[in-house]
N, C-alpha and C positions, 0 to 999 in steps of 0.2 A: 422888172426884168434885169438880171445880171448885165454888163457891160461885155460887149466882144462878144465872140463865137456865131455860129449860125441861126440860133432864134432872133439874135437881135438884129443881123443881116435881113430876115425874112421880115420881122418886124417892118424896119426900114422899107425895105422894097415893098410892103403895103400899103406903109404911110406917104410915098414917094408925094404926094401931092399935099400932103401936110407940113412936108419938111422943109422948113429954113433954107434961103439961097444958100448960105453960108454951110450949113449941115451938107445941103447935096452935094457942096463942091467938095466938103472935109471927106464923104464918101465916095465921093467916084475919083478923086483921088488916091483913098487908102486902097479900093478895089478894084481901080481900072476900070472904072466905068460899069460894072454889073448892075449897084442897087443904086438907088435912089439918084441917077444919072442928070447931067444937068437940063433945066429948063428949056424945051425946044425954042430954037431960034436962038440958042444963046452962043456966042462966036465960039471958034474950038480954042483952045487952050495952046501955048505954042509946049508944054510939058507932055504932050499926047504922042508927039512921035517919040519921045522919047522913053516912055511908061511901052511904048509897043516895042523897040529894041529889047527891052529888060522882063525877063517871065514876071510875070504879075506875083505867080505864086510856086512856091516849091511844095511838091509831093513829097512826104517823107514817110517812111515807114512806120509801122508801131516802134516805139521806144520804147527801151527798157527806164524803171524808175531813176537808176544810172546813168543811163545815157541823157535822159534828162535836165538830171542835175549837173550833167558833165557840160553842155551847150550854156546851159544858162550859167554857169559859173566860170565859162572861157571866153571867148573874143564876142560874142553874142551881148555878153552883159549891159556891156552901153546900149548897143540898137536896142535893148529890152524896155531898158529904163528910158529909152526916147521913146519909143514909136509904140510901148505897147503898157505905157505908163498905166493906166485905169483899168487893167485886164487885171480880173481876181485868180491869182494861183490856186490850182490844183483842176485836174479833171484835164490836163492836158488842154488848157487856155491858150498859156503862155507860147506855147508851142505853137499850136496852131495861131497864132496871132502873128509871129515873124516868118511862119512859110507863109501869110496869106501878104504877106510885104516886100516879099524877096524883091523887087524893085527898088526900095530903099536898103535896103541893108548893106552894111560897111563890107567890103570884098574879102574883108578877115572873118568876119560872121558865115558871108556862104561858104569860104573854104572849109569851116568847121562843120559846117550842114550837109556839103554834098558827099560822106561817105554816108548819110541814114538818109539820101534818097530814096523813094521806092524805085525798084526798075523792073 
């Protein structure tokens, strides 16, 4: 299975019970808590009020292949190559890999995302 996107979300949230402490912490991290959430009983994290101040994920509209190339090639770049390092380009990966982050993203990166929000 490819890395990123949503079969491998589904994936995860099927194996939840096979996954690694480490793995379900790395995901309910990237996710906010959706897939493969941590172990009941496990103390809450003191980063959870703060993952609920900051949208999990930004909606963004179809892009054009332009518009695209124009995010990932402007203030985006860095958060790409942090937070969305093992995501294979093309098929609109990439993309949807930093709106599912907009929690972590540098404040330069959202400026540059929120005119291709959907609304």
């Amino acid at each position: 299975m490819p890395p990123g996107g949503a079969p491998a979300i589904e994936c995860l949230e099927k194996n939840k019970a096979k996954v690694s402490a480490g793995c379900a912490k790395a995901v309910n991290a990237a996710f906010g808590g959706g897939a493969a959430a941590a172990p009941a009983g496990a103390a809450p994290t003191a980063a959870a009020p703060a993952a609920a101040a900051a949208p999990a994920t930004i909606t963004l509209r179809p892009l054009l292949p332009r518009e695209e190339l124009f995010i990932v090639r402007s203030a985006c770049g860095a958060d790409i190559r942090t937070l969305c390092a093992g995501v294979a380009p093309g098929g609109g990966r990439i993309i949807q890999c930093i709106s599912n982050r907009a929690a972590s993203l540098s404040p330069a990166c959202k400026e540059v995302l929120a005119p291709f929000a959907a609304r």
